[in-house]
N, C-alpha and C positions, 0 to 999 in steps of 0.2 A: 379545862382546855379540851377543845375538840377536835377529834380526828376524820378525816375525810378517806375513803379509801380511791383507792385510784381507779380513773376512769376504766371499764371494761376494754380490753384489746380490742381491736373491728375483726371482725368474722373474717374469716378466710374464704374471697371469692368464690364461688360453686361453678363448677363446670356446668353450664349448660346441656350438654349430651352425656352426664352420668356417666362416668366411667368404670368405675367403682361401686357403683349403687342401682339398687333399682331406678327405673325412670318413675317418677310418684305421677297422680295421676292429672293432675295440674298441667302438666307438660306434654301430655300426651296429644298425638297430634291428630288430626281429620282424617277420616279414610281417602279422602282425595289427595292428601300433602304425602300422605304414603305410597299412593297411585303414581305419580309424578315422581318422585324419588326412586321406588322400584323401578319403574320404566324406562330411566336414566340408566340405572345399574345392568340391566339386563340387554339395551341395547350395544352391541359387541360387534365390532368389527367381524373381526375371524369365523363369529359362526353363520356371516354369509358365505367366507371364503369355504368353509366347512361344506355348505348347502349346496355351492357352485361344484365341489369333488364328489360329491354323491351325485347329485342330478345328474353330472357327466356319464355315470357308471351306467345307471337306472333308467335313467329316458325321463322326461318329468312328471310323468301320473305315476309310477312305482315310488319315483323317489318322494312325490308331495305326500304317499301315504305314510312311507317310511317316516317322515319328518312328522306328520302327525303323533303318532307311536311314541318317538323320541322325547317332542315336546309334554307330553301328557306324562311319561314317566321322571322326567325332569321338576317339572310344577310341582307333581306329586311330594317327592323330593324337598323340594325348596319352599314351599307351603306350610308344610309340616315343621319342619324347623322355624319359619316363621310363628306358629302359633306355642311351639312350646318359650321364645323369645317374649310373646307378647303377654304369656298369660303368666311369667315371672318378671319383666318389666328388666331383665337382664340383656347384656350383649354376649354372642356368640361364644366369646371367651368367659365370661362368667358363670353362663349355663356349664361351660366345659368344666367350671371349677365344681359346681355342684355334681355334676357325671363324672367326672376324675378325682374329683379331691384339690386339697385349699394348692400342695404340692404337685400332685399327677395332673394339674391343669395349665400350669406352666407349659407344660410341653405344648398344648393347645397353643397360646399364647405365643411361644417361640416360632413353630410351626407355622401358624395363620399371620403372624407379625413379619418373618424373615420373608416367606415366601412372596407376601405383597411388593416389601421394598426390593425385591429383586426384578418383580415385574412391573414395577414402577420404572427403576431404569430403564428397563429393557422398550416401554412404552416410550421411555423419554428418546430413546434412541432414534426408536423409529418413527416419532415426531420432524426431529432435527435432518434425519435425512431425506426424509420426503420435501420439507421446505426447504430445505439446502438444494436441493435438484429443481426443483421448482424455481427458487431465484436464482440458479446458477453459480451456486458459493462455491467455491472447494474446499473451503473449510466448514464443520457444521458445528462446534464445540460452542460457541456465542449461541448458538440457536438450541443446543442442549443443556443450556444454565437458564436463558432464558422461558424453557419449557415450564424446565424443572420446578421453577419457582412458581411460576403461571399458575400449574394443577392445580399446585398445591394451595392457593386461596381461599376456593370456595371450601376446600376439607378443615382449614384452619378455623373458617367461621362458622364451620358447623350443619348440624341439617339443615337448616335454615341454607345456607347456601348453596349447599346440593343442592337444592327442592329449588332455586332460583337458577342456576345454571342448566336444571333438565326440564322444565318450563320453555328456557330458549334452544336447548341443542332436539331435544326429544322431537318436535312437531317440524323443523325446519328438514331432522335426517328423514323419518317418515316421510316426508313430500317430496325429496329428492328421489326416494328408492322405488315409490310409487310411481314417479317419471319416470324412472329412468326401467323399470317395469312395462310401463305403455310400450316405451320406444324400443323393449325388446321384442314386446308381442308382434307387435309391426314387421318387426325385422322376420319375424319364422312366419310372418303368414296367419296369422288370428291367433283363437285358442284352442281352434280344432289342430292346427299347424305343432301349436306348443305342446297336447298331449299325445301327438302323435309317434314326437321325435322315441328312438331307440336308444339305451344307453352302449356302453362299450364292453360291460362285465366284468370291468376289473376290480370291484370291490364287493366282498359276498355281505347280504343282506346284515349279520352280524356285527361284520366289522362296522359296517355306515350307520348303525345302531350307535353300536362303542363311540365312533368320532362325533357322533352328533350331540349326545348325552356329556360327552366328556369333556367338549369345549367352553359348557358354565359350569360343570357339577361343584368341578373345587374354588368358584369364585361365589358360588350361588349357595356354598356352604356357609358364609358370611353374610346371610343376609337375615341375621336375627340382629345387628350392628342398627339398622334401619325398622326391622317390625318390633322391635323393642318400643318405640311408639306409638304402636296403634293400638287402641281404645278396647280392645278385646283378641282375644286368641281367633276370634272365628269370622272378626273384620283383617286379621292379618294375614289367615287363611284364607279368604277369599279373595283378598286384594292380591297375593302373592302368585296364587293358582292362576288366576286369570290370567294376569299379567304374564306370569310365563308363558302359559300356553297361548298365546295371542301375539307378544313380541317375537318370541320364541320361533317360534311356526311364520311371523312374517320375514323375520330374518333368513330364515333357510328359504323361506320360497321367493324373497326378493334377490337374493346368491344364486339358485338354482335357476330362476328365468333367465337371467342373463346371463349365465355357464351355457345354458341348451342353446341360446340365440345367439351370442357369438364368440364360444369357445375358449372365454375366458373366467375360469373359477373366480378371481378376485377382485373381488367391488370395484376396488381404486383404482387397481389396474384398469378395467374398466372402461372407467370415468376420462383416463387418461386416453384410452382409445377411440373413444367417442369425441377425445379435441375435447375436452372438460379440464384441464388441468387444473384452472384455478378455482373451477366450483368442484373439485375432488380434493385439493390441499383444505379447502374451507369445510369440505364434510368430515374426513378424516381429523381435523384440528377438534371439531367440536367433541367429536366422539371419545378419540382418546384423553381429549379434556374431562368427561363424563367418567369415563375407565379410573385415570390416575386420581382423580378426586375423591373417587370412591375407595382406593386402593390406600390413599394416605389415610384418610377416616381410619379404615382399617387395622392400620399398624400403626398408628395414633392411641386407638381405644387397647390394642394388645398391649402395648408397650407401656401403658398405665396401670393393666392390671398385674405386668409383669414384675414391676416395679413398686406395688401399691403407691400410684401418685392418683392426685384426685383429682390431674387435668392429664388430657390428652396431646394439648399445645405443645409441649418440649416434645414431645414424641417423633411430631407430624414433621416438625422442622430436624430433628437430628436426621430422621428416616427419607426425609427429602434431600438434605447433604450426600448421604452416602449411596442411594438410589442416582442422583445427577453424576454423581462423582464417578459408577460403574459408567453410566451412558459415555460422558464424557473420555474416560479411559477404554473405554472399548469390551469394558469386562466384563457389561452387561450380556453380549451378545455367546459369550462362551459359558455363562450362567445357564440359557435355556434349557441344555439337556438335564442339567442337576434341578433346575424349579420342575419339569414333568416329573422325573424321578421322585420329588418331595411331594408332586401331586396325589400320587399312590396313596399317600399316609393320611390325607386330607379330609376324603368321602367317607373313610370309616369314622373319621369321628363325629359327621355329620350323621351317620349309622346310630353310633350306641347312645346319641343327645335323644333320636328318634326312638331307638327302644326302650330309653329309659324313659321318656314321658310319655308315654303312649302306652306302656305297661308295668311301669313299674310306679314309677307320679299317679297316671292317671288322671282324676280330677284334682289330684291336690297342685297349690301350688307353692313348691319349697323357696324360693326367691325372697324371701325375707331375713330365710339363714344362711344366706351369704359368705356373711361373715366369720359365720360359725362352721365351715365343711372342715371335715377332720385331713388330715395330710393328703392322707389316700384312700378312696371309694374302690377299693378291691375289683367289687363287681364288674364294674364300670372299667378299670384299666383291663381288666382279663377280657372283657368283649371287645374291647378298642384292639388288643394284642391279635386275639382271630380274627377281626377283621382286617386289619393291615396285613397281614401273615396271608389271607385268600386273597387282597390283593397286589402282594409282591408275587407269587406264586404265579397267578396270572399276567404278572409284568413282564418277569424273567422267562416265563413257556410258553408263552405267546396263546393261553387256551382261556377263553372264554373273556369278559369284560375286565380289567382288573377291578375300574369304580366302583363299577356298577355290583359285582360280586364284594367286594368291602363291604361294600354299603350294607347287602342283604344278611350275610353274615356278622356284621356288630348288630345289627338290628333282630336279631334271632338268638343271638349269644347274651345279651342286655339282661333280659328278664330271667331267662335259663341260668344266667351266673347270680343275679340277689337271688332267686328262688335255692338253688343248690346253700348260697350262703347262708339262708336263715332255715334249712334244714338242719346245716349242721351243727349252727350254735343256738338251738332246740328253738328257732321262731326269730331269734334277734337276727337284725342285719348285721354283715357284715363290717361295718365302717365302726363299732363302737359295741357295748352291750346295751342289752334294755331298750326300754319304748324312747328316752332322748334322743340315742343316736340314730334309733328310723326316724322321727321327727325332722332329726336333723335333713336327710335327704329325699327325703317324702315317700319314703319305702311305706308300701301297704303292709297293714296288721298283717 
């Protein structure tokens, strides 16, 4: 008598965007599907409204330089984190687990996952009011479920549908802002008129530095969720670089033209003064369609690693209920002060990801041991701690950048804390004894 053993189980569907895993290299996408995806991510409402409060101050040849400054130290930034993403094939929170530990990266996770769905409502809200004013609703709650669910589509299906929704919002907002640029030049009189205007002085060069860097630092922290796909560290490095600095830079000086010509900071605002009503509901819909799609992705991929699940899907959807849920109850709106305050914690950790592969990884790339980071990477938490620490300092005293000082301070303390750590335990890192546990994190001999 013979026995037959039972058919093998079917494999367990694979998440498409890796949540949990390196992205292998199969999947890895074109430096163009990444161009288009960052470009979606980066294009931001607020840092025209940003660009329009500076150029007010400045006059607009002060302020377009200040705005170059700004952009170029942002890129910087967000570049760099893109190629230590691309050249471990992880997302932002999984690098964090390897610079924090399997444990101290949770907080990453909590941190970058809460703070998204909080500014997911808080988009959703002011989706729902704008088009509620626009059709003349008095109720906007139908229009805040309806949002809600909308965003979140294209993040459910993945990079793939980013990359297809910023294809159509990306070239459509560019050709408005570019009009609507023309029609400001016009209005001052040329361009000799536009760089002539005077600002008002009420914002000293530092500060419009801080507001200008600050308005993507801690979304632009998240953007290893996206260069986790591209084909090399130094096609994600460049595609990310450019990109900022180019978006970046037209965003504030497409805000700032039309701040100096007529007086008003805010794009939409704008749009609406110009008798544009319903081509400024149709800009503003796409854009923060681009925003929140991006932002569910986001706390999609956290909320998998937080959880170890090996899809993103429940995430996207539980994070989109309770995101629509503040819009709708109004709670989003008293959330803003506590999402900046969370912002504080945000840059440092895009800091010590940067000092730790840039000097302490180096050319290595640890992204295979993933799975294997020990609880907690000592090093890595104690530089993440001075950095949030210079930048609450800076929050609470009002002195010097908060971000921007995070930032520089985990990126200085990174290599300083492994280095202190494998003096003391005569060469081994921190996270373990012996040559396995540098292996493990890709700490240098």
């Amino acid at each position: 008598m013979t026995t037959t053993s039972p058919p093998p189980a079917p494999a367990a569907p694979v998440d498409q965007d890796y949540p949990l895993t390196r992205v292998p290299a199969h999947a890895r996408r074109s430096w163009f599907s990444l161009l288009v995806v960052v470009a979606g991510f980066v294009f931001f409402t607020p840092t025209m409204v940003t660009g329009g409060q500076v150029a007010g101050a400045f006059g607009f040849g002060p302020f377009l330089g200040l705005a170059v400054v700004a952009s170029v130290v942002l890129a910087a930034y967000v570049a760099t984190l893109a190629a230590a993403s691309a050249r471990t094939g992880l997302s932002t929170v999984l690098v964090s687990r390897l610079v924090l530990g399997r444990v101290g990266g949770k907080w990453a996770s909590l941190v970058l996952g809460g703070t998204q769905i909080g500014w997911y409502g808080i988009t959703v809200g002011i989706f729902s009011d704008l088009l509620s004013s626009a059709l003349g609703w008095s109720v906007s709650w139908p229009l805040s479920v309806l949002g809600g669910v909308l965003m979140a589509t294209t993040a459910y299906w993945g990079f793939k549908g980013i990359e297809i929704l910023s294809w159509v919002s990306v070239p459509l907002m560019f050709a408005l802002c570019i009009w609507i640029t023309t029609v400001s030049v016009d209005e001052i009189g040329g361009w000799d008129g536009m760089f002539a205007t005077t600002g008002d002085g009420s914002i000293p060069p530092g500060l419009a530095l801080t507001m200008m860097i600050g308005t993507f630092i801690s979304g632009g922290t998240q953007i290893g969720n996206w260069a986790r796909f591209a084909r090399s560290a130094r096609v994600a490095f460049l595609v990310s670089f450019g990109s900022l600095i180019v978006i970046e830079t037209a965003m504030l000086f497409f805000g700032g033209a039309g701040a100096v010509a007529f007086g008003e900071p805010d794009f939409t605002a704008l749009l609406m003064t110009l008798g544009l009503a319903g081509l400024g509901v149709f800009m503003l819909t796409f854009n923060l369609w681009t925003t929140n799609d991006n932002a569910a992705y986001a706390f999609g991929v956290a909320g998998a690693e937080m959880f170890g699940r090996g899809t993103k899907r429940p995430f996207i959807v539980g994070g989109v209920v309770i995101g629509t849920a503040l819009a709708v109850t109004g709670l989003a709106d008293a959330l803003t002060g506590f999402l900046v305050l969370l912002g504080t914690v945000i840059p440092p950790l895009g800091g010590v990801i940067i000092g730790t592969f840039l000097f302490v990884w180096r050319t290595r790339d640890p992204g295979t041991l993933v799975d294997r980071a020990t609880a907690f990477v000592w090093p890595g938490v104690i530089a993440y701690l001075c950095g949030t620490g210079a930048a609450v300092f800076g929050t609470v005293t009002g002195i010097g950048s908060p971000a921007v000082q995070g930032v520089i301070v985990a990126i200085v303390a990174a290599p300083i804390c492994h280095a202190v750590s494998r003096m003391s335990r005569g060469g081994s890192s921190v996270d373990g004894s012996e040559r396995t546990q540098r292996e493990r994190i890709g700490a240098p001999e």
